[in-house]
C-alpha positions in Angstrom: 7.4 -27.0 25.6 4.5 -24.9 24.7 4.5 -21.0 24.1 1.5 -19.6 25.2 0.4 -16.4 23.3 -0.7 -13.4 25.1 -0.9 -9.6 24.3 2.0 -7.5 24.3 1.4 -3.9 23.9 4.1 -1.5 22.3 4.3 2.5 22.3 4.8 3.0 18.6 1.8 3.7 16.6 0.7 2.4 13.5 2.7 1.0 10.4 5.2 -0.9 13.6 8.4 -1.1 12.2 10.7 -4.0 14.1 14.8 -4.0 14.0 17.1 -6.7 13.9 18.1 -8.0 17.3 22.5 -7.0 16.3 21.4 -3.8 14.8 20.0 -2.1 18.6 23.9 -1.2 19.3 22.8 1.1 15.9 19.7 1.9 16.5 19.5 2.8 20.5 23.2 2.7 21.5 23.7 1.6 25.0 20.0 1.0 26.2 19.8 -0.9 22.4 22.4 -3.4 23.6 20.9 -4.0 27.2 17.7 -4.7 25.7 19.4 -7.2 23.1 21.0 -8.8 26.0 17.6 -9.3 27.9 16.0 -10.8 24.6 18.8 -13.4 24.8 18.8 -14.1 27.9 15.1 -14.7 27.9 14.8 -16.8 24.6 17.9 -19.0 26.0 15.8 -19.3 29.7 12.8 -20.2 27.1 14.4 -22.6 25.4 15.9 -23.8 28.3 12.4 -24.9 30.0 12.0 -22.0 31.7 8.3 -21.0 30.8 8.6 -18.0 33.0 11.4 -16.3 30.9 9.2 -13.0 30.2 9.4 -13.2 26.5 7.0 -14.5 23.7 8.1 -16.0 20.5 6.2 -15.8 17.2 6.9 -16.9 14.0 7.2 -14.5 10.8 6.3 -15.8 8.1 6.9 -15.1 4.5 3.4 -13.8 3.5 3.0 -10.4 1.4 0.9 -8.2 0.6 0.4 -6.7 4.4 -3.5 -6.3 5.1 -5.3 -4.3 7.2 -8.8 -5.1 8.1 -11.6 -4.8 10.1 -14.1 -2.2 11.1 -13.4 1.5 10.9 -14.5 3.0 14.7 -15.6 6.3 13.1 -18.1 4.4 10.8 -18.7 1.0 11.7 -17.8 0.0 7.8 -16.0 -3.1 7.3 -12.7 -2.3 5.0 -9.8 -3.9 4.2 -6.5 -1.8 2.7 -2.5 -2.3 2.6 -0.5 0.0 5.3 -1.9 3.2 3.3 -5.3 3.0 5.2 -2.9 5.1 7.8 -1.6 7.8 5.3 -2.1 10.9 6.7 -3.2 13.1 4.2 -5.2 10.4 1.9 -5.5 7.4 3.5 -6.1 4.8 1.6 -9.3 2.7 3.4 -11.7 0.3 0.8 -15.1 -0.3 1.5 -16.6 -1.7 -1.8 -14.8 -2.3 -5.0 -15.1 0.6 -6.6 -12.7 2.2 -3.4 -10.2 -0.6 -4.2 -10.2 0.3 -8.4 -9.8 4.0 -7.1 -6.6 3.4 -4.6 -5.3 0.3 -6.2 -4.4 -1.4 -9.3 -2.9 -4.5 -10.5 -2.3 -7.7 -8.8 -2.7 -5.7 -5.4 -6.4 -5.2 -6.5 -7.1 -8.2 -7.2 -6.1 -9.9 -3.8 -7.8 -6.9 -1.8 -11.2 -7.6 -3.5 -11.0 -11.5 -2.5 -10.0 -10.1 0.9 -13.0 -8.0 1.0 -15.2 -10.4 -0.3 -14.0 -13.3 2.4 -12.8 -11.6 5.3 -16.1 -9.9 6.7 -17.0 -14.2 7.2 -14.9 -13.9 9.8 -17.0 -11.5 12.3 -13.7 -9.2 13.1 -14.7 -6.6 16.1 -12.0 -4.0 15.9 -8.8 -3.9 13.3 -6.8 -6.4 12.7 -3.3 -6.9 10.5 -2.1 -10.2 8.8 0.3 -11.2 5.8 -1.6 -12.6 3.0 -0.4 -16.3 2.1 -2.8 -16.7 -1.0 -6.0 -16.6 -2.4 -7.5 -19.0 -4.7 -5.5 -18.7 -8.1 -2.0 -18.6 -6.4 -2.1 -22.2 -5.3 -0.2 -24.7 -7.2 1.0 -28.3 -6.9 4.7 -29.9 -7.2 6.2 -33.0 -6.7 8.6 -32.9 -3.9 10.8 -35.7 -2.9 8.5 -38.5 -5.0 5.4 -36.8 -3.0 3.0 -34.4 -4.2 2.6 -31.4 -2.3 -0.6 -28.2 -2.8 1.9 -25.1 -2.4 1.7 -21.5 -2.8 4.7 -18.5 -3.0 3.2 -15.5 -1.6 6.7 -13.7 -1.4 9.9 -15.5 -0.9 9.6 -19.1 0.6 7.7 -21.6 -1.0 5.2 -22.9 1.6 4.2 -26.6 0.9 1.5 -29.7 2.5 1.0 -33.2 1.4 -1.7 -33.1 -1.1 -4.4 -35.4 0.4 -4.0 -34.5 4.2 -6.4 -32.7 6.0 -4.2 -29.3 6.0 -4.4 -29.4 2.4 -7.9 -30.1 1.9 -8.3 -27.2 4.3 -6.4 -25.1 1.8 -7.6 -26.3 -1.1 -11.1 -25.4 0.4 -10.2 -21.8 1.0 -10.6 -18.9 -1.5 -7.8 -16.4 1.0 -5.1 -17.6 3.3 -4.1 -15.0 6.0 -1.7 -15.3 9.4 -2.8 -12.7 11.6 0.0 -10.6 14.0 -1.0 -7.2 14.9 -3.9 -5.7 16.2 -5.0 -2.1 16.3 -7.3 0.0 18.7 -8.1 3.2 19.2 -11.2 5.6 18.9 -10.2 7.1 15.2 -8.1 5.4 12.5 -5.3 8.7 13.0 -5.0 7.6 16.7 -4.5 3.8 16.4 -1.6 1.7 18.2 -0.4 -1.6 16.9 -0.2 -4.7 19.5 1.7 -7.8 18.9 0.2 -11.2 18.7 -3.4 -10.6 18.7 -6.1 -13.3 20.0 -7.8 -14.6 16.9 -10.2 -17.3 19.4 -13.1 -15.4 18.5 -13.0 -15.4 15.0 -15.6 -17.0 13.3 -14.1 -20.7 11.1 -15.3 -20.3 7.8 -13.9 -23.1 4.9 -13.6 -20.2 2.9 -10.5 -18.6 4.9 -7.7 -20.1 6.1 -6.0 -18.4 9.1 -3.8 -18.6 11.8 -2.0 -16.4 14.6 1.9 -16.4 14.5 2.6 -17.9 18.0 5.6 -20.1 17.8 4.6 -23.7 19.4 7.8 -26.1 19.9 5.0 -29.2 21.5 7.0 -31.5 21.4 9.9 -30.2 22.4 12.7 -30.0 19.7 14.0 -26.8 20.4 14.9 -27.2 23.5 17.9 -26.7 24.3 20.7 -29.2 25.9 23.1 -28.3 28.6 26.0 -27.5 26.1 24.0 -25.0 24.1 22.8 -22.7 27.1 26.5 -23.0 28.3 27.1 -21.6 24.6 24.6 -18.9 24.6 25.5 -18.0 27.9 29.2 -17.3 26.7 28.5 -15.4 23.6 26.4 -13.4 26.1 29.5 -13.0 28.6 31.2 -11.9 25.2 28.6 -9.5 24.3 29.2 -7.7 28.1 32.5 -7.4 27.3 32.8 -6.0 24.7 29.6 -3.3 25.7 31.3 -2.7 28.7 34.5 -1.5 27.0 32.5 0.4 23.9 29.8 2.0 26.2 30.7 5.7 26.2 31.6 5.6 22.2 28.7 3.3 21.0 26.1 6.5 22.6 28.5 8.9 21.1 28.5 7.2 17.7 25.0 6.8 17.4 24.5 11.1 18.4 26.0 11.2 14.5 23.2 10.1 12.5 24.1 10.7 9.4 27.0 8.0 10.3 24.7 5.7 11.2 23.1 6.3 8.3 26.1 5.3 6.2 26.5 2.0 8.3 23.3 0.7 7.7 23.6 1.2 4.0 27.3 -0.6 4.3 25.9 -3.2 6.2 23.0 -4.1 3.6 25.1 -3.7 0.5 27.6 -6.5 2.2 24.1 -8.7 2.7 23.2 -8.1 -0.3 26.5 -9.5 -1.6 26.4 -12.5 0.9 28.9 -10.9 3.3 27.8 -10.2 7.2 31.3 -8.8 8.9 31.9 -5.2 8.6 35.2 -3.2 9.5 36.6 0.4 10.2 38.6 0.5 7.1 35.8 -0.9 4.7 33.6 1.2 5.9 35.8 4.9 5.8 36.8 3.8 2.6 32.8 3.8 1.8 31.4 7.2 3.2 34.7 9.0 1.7 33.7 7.8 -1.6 30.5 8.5 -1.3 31.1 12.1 -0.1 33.8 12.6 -2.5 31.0 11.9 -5.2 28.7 14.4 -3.8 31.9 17.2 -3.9 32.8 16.1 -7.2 29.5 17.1 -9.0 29.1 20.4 -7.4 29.0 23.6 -9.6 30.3 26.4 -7.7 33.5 26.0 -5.1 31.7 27.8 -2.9 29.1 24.5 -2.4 32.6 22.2 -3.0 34.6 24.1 0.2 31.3 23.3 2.6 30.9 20.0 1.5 34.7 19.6 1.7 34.8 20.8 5.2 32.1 18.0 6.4 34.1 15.2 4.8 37.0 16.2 6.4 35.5 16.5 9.6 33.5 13.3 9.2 36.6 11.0 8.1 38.6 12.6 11.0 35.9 11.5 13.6 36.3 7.8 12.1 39.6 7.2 11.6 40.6 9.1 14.8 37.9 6.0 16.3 38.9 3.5 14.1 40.0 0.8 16.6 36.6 1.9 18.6 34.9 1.3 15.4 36.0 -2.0 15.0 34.8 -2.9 18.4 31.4 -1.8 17.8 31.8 -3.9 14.4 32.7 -7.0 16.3 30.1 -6.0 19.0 27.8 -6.8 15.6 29.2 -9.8 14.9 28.7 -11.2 18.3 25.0 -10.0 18.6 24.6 -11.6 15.0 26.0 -15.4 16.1 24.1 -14.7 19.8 21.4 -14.2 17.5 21.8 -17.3 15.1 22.3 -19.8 18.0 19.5 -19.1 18.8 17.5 -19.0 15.5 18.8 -22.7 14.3 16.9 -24.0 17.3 14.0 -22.2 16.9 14.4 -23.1 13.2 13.7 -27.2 14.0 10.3 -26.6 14.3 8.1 -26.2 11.4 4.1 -26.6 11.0 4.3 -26.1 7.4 6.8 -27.2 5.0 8.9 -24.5 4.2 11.1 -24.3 0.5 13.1 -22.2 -1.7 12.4 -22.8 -5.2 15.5 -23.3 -7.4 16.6 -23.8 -11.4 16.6 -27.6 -10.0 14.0 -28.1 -8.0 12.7 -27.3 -4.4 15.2 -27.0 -1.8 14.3 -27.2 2.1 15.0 -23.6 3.8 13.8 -22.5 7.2 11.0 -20.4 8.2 12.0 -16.6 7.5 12.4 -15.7 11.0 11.3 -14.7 14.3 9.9 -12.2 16.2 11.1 -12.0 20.4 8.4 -9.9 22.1 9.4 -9.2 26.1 6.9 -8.3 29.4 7.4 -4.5 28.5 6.1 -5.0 24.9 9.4 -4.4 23.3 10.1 -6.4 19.8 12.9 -7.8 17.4 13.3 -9.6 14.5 15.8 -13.0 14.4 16.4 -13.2 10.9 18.8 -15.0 8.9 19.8 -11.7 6.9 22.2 -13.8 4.8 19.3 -15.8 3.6 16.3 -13.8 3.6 17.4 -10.2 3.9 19.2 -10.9 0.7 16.6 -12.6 -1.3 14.3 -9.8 -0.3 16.6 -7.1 -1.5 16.6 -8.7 -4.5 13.1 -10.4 -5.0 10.7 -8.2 -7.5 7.6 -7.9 -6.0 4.4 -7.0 -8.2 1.9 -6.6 -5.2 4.7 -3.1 -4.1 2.9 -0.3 -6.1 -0.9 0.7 -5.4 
């Protein structure tokens, strides 16, 4: 089965931020669920063999920095820069060195000057945005299973190719390895709009850069799907319109209180962070009255203390009064999340790099990050195994952050 790639256009503007596929009953309420439900229901047609399912699959992977290049439409200078070439007030845009010693430092710098030194090679028209793999100095070698492999780390995953092959001659040969996913136009870098999936066909091949798109490709076929798993998806889906249909009316008043919302979110990533993905009503009172109660507690005047008082009361009324609704929407979650998984561990069979996560004892096979679902209207959002690589990235230090 193969994906074609073609252009999706979105209406957010630069620096595209992309949810998790569960979290729309958060983020959007109501419309936020429907549109979770189409992305289902087209990945399962997809996978099915239906290759007019109105939705394109791409592949995230695990690169890091973010960077931003191509040529500036008020200039015609080639540059390349992190997501801070779009700061407002002083964006942060490199045309020589001397502009990447001024707005960066580090490790960062040091990548972005290899960028700039190897990108221009690849003749890139307008502006283009890719996750850097490696460059030169990053790649390494290991013995995997009684095989060596060339391999490289750019954030989480270990990425990893035969040594000898013609993939890892290819790398070897490269001083920057980039996969290329979003494109940008407009007449003036404060008016840009991001684009999914870009066509990279008319870049230049140069040995000195190894690249790639993100389009997922399943060629031969292994993640299609079998009778018995669409009949699965399609009743987690059935589930899913349940329990929407019953939690409508509260799930858009819920997500009217955004400082709730708020809270949830930061529940929800403290339990990933501890390896936990079910949330409930009473976990989660328990953590917003603490956490109010704190704020109270180091207040001077009793004046400030009554206000405050007044909110938590109010806001601990509102959830407990909802608490059984709560729960709903918390299960509502937890069905999105295994509608969401099902679908990722068939996504997950096909690889076109090796894919590790390096341990105290060795390297130990893990799946691609994730996945990005992309529908007709230009709409995104992520698949992600949260318990896997949400948490390692909440906890991962990264020394290309700053600069």
């Amino acid at each position: 089965m193969a994906i074609s790639s073609f252009r999706q256009f979105i209406s957010e503007s630069k620096n595209l931020h992309m949810e998790h596929l569960e979290d729309s009953v958060f983020n959007e309420g109501s419309a936020g669920v429907q549109d979770a439900i189409k992305f289902a229901e087209s990945v399962t047609k997809m996978l099915s063999g239906n290759s007019s399912s109105g939705v394109n699959v791409t592949v995230k992977w695990d690169g890091a920095p973010a960077i931003i290049c191509g040529k500036n439409p008020e200039n015609g200078k080639f540059f390349v820069g992190t997501k801070s070439v779009f700061n407002a007030k002083t964006p942060k845009i490199n045309y020589t060195n001397a502009d990447i010693d001024s707005n960066h430092s580090g490790d960062l710098a040091s990548k972005l000057k290899v960028a700039l030194q190897y990108l221009p090679k690849l003749g890139i028209k307008g502006i283009i945005q890719g996750d850097l793999m490696f460059t030169a100095s990053d790649l390494g070698d290991a013995d995997i299973d009684g095989v060596n492999h060339i391999t490289f780390t750019p954030n989480t995953i270990t990425y990893a190719v035969p040594a000898g092959g013609p993939a890892a001659r290819e790398i070897n040969a490269a001083n920057i390895g980039i996969i290329f996913h979003t494109e940008y136009t407009g007449k003036d870098m404060s008016s840009m709009k991001a684009s999914f999936n870009p066509s990279i066909r008319s870049l230049k091949k140069t040995s000195k850069v190894w690249y790639d798109d993100a389009t997922f490709r399943d060629v031969h076929g292994k993640a299609t799907f079998t009778k018995s798993d669409t009949k699965d998806m399609k009743k987690l889906i059935a589930k899913v319109n349940q329990l929407f249909g019953t939690n409508k009316k509260f799930i858009d008043d819920l997500i009217r209180h955004k400082n709730i919302i708020g809270e949830v979110k930061i529940y929800g990533n403290s339990n990933i962070r501890n390896g936990i993905s079910n949330m409930s009503a009473e976990e989660f009172i328990n953590h917003i009255d603490n956490k109010m109660q704190t704020a109270i507690d180091v207040l001077k005047t009793e004046k400030a203390k009554n206000r405050k008082e007044l909110v938590r009361k109010q806001t601990i009324g509102y959830l407990s009064k909802n608490s059984t609704k709560l729960n709903s929407i918390f299960e509502l979650h937890s069905v999105l999340t295994k509608m969401k998984m099902k679908l990722l561990q068939q996504l997950q069979k096909v690889k076109s790099i090796g894919t590790f996560i390096q341990t105290d004892d060795g390297f130990e096979v893990t799946a691609p990050e994730g996945f990005v679902a992309i529908d007709d209207t230009g709409k995104a959002l992520k698949l992600v195994d949260r318990l896997v690589f949400s948490r390692q990235n909440f906890n991962a230090a990264k020394s290309w952050v700053t600069g």
